[in-house]
C-alpha positions as CSV (number, residue, x, y, z in Angstrom):
1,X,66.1,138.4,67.8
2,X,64.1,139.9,70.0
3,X,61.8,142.6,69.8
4,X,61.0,145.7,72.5
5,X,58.1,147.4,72.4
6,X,59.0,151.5,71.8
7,X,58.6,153.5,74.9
8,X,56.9,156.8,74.0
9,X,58.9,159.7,75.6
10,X,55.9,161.0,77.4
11,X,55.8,157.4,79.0
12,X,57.1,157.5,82.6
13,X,58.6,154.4,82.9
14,X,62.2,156.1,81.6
15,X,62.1,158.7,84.4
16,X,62.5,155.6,87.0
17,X,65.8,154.6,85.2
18,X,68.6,155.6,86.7
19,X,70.7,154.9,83.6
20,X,68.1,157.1,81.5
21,X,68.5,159.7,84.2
22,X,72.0,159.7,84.6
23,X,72.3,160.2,80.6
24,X,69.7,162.8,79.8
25,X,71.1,165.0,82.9
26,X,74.9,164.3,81.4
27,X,73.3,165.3,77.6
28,X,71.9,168.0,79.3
29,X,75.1,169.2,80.6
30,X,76.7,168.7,77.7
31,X,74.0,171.2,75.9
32,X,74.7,174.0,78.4
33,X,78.6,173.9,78.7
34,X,79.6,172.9,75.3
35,X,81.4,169.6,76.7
36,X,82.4,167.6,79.5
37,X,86.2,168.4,80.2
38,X,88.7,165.5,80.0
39,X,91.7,164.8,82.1
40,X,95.0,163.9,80.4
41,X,94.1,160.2,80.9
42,X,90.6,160.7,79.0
43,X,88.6,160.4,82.4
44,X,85.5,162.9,83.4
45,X,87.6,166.3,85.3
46,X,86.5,166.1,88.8
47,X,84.2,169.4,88.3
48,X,81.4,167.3,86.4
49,X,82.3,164.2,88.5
50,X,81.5,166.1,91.8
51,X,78.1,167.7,89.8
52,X,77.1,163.8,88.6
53,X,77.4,162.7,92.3
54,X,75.1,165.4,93.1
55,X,72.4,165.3,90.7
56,X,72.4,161.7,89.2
57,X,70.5,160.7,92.4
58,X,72.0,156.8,91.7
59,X,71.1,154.2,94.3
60,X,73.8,153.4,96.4
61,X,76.0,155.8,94.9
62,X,74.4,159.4,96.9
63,X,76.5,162.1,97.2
64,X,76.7,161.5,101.2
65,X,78.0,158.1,100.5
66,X,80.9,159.3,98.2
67,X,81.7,161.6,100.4
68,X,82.3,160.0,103.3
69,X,85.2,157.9,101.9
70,X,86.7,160.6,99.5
71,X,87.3,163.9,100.0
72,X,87.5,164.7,96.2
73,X,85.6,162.6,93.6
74,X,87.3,161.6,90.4
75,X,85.4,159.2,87.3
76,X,86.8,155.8,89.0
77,X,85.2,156.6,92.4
78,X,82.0,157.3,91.0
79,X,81.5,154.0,89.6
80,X,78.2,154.4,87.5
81,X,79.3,157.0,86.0
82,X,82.2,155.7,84.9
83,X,80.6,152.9,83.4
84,X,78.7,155.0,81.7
85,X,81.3,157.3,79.9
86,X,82.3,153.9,79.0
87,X,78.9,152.7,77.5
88,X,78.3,156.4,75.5
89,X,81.9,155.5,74.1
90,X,80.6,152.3,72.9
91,X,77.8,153.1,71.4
92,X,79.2,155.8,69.8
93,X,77.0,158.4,71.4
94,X,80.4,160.9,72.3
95,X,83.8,160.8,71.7
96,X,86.4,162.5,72.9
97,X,87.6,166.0,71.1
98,X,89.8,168.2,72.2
99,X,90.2,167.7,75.6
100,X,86.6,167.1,75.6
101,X,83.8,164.7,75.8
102,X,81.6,165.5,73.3
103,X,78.2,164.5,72.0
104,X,78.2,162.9,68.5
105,X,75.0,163.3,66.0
106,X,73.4,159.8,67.4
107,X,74.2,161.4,70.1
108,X,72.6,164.7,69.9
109,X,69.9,162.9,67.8
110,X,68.9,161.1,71.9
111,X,68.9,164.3,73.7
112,X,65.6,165.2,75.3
113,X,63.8,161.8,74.0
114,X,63.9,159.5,77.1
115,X,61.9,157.1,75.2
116,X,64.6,156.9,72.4
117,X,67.3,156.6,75.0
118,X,65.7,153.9,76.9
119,X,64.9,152.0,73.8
120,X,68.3,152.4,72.5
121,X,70.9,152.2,75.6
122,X,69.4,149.6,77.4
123,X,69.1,146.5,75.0
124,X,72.9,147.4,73.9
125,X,73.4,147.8,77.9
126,X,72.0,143.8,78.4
127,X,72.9,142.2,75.0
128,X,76.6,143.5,74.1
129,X,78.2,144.3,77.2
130,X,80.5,141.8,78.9
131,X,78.9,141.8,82.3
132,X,81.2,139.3,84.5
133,X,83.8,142.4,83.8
134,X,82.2,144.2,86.5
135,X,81.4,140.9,88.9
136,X,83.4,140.7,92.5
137,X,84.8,137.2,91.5
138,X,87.4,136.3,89.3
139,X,85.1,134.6,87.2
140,X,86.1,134.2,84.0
141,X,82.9,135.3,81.3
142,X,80.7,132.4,80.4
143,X,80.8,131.1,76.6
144,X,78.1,133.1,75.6
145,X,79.2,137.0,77.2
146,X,82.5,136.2,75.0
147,X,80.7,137.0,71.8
148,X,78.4,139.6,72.7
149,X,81.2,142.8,72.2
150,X,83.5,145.1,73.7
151,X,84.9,144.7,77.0
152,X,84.5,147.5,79.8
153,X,88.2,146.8,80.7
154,X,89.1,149.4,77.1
155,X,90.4,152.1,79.7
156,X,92.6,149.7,81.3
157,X,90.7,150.2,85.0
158,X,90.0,147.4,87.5
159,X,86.2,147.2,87.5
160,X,85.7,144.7,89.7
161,X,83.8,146.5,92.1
162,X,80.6,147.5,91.3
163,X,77.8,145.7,89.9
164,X,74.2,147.4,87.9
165,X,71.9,144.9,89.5
């Protein structure tokens, strides 16, 4: 298998990651309000989608973009984000309590190392997930996706959409 070379977290390589960004501002979040609130369907309540929009700073995703097609965000609109919630589910990194998302001990174990976080989220991120999921075609997934895990179809949302790259 192979090997990545550990990425200190005083390197600064994670800060231009938008996915180590995105999850050590959400951690963050988490820290100060005890919890991301859930809606009925499990989804992110539109309070933290509409704070995500304006501090994840994703490309292609800026809050003035959002906006201008929706007048209130919820998770499917914000599209990184929603894979995301999806990918911390996967890895086990938060589960859902109570009418909230909470952070689990990996979890909690991430928060404030963005070395850790890059070293562990992104290899699962390119190894594990079924990309062609989120691809504009109908493709079906090669061969070789098929046996590399879950799936970000789980919450039973189109996610045809949007792609990382």
């Amino acid at each position: 298998m192979i090997t990545f070379r550990e990425v200190d977290d005083a390197d600064p390589a994670p800060a231009f990651s938008p996915m180590v960004r995105a999850i050590e501002k959400t951690f963050a979040w988490i820290g100060e309000h005890g919890g991301i609130p859930l809606t009925p369907s499990k989804a992110f309540k539109r309070v933290f989608v509409h704070w995500a929009a304006t501090e994840f700073d994703w490309p292609g995703h800026t809050e003035a973009d959002l906006f201008a097609v929706n007048k209130v965000l919820n998770e499917p609109d914000f599209m990184p984000l929603m894979v995301l919630h999806d990918l911390m589910i996967a890895m086990k990194l938060g589960r859902h309590y109570k009418g909230e998302f909470r952070l689990t001990k990996a979890g909690q174990a991430l928060a404030g190392h963005p070395g850790r976080i890059f070293g562990t989220v992104v290899p699962f991120f390119l190894f594990r997930i079924n990309h062609a999921s989120m691809s504009r075609f109908d493709d079906a997934p090669t061969r070789a996706s098929r046996h590399l895990g879950r799936s970000w179809s789980a919450s039973g949302v189109a996610r045809s959409t949007w792609s990382p790259f």
